[in-house]
C-alpha positions, -999 to +999 in steps of 0.1 A: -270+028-026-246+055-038-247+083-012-234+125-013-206+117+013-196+083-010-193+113-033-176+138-013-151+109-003-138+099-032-131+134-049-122+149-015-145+174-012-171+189+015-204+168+014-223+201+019-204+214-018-216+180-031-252+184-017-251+222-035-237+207-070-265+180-070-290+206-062-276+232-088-266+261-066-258+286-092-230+298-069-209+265-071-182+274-101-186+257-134-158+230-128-170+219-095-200+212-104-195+195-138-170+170-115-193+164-089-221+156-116-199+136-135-187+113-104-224+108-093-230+093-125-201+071-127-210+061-092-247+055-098-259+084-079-295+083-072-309+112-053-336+100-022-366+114-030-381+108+009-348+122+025-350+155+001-389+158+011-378+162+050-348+175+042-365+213+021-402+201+024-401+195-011-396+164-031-394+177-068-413+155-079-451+159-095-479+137-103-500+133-132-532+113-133-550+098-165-582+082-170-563+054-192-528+051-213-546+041-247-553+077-261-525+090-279-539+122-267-531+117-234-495+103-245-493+143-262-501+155-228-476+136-205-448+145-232-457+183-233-463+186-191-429+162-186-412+188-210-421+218-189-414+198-151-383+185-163-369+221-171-381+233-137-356+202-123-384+183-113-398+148-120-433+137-134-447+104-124-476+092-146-503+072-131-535+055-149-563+062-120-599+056-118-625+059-090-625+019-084-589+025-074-594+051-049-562+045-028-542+044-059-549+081-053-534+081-019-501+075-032-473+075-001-446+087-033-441+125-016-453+148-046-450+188-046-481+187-068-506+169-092-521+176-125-556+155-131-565+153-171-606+146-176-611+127-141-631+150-122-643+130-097-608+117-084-599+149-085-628+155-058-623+126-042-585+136-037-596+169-025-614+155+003-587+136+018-558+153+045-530+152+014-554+178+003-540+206+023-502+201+014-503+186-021-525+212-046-537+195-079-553+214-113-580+193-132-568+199-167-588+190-199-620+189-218-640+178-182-626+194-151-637+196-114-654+233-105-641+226-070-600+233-083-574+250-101-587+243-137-578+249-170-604+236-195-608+230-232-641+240-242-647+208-269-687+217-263-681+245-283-655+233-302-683+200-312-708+228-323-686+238-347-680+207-363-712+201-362-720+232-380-695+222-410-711+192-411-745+201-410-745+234-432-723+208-454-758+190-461-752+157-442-781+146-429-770+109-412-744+120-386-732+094-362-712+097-333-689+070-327-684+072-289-680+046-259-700+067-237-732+057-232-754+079-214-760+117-223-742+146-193-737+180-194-700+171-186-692+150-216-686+180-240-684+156-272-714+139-269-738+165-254-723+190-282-733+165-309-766+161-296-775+194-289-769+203-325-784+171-340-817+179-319-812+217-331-812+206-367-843+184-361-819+152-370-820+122-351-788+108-331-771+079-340-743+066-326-714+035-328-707+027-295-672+008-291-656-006-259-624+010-249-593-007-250-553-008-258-564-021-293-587+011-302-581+013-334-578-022-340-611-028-323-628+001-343-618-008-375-637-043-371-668-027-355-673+000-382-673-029-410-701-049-394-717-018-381-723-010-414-733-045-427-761-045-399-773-007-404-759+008-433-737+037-439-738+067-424-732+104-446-705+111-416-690+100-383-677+120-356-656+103-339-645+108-300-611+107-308-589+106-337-578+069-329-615+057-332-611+082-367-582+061-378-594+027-369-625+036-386-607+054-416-590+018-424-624-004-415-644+019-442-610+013-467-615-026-460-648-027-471-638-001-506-659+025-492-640+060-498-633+088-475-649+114-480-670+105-511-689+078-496-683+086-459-669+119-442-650+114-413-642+145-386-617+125-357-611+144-320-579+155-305-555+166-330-528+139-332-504+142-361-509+111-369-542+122-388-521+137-414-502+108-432-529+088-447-542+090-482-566+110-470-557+137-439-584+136-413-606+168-405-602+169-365-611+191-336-574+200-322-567+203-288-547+233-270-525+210-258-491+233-252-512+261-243-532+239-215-498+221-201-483+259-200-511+272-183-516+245-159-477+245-149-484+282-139-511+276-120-492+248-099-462+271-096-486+298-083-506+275-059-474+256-047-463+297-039-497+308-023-516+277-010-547+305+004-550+322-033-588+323-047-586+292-074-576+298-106-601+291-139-595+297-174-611+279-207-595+275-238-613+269-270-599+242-293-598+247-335-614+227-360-589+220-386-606+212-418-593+185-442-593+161-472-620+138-449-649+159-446-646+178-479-661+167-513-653+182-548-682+204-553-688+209-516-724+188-516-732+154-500-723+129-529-760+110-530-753+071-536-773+040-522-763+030-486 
């Protein structure tokens, strides 16, 4: 391993001007700096991240946990958060956690913080253990722990309001394509879709899928035979706008059209939900605002460990498309 005096050494200079350079002390001049840079990289450099943990107490380096790596969502939301660590010099480290895993959450990788996206419960687990005190984490997303820094999308709201479209749109049979199976206050999708079915007197129905890396391959199958074994729905809401797009392509298989025969409303707001034939209605997610926020609140907590915690909720926007809107703005009536 390449090291700062290796460094120093070979272009004759102080180690300590070395270890400013690598650090980027503004007060090292332009030349020096671009030299000492360039050399590490010839040379392989690789900074330690234990040694510069004892060395400043910090390690630059920050954690984000994720209930899987299947939702493009959550790809969004790495690539925003790594964007905003990576121009405060730091380093993001993505990990897939769950609460079987629990040491997985006791990671011996020194971090200076930790962002957890819709996994309360490891985020409370976390909080219980000693790392606690010296490594602050913020529960980000649509299902955060009351017991942290939080910054939360309000998609209960934001499900109402599809619903609403939908409803007021005269669909009738609404189905929630989810892979959650039990109602909870805490699942802002599914209790928001059921709270305004029940509303509107309208029974539930939903398309429950398994999650997987092969969502939308995997949803574009079930919805065929879904509809073989019960018929077709007026609309879908779907949890996510992977499920929307594996389900867009299963309901084009079978030469049912979107949004004549079937509206679809997808989750998340992806872009990939507008370059198909049709663009896909979808509930989109703050996600630049929430990584922003969130970074604050780290930077702030990091500053003042004993500050009161920090809360904020953000609503998300239904983005109305080609999917949930037919010519004359009426359900189109045709035999299931």
């Amino acid at each position: 391993m390449v090291t700062q005096a290796q460094i120093a050494k070979k272009l004759g200079v102080s180690r300590q001007l070395v270890t400013f350079a690598l650090s980027g002390y503004p007060q090292i001049s332009k030349e020096s700096s671009e030299r000492i840079l360039a050399a590490a990289r010839e040379m392989g450099y690789k900074p330690n991240p234990y040694a510069r943990a004892l060395r400043k107490g910090r390690s630059g380096i920050i954690g984000l946990w994720i209930p899987d790596q299947i939702s493009t969502h959550y790809t969004h939301v790495a690539r925003e958060l790594n964007r905003l660590v990576k121009a405060a010099r730091h380093e993001l480290i993505v990990s897939e956690v769950s609460i079987a895993e629990e040491q997985q959450m006791l990671s011996h990788v020194p971090m200076d913080g930790i962002f957890v996206v819709d996994a309360p419960e490891q985020a409370e687990i976390y909080q219980k253990s000693s790392a606690a005190a010296k490594v602050p984490i913020v529960s980000i997303g649509a299902d955060c722990s009351d017991k942290t820094d939080a910054v939360q999308v309000d998609l209960f709201a934001g499900v109402l309001e599809v619903m609403d479209h939908l409803i007021n749109s005269g669909f009738r049979r609404i189905a929630h394509a989810t892979f959650f199976r039990e109602d909870s206050q805490h699942l802002g999708r599914r209790a928001g879709y059921v709270k305004a079915m029940n509303k509107a007197k309208l029974k539930p129905e939903f398309i429950y899928y398994p999650l997987t890396d092969q969502q939308r391959t995997i949803t574009r199958q079930l919805i065929q035979d879904y509809i073989r074994s019960n018929g077709r729905p007026d609309a879908i809401f779907c949890h996510s706008d992977d499920v929307a797009m594996g389900i867009y392509r299963g309901l084009c298989d079978i030469k049912l059209r979107v949004p004549e025969d079937v509206v679809l409303v997808g989750c998340d707001g992806i872009q990939d939900t507008e370059y198909l034939e049709c663009q896909i209605t979808t509930l989109v997610q703050p996600v630049a605002a929430m990584c922003e926020t969130a970074w604050q609140f780290l930077m702030q907590r990091m500053k003042h460990p004993p500050a009161k915690l920090q809360k904020v909720k953000l609503k998300p926007k239904l983005v109305v498309r080609d999917s949930s809107v037919r010519g004359n703005g009426l359900p189109e009536v045709r035999p299931a």
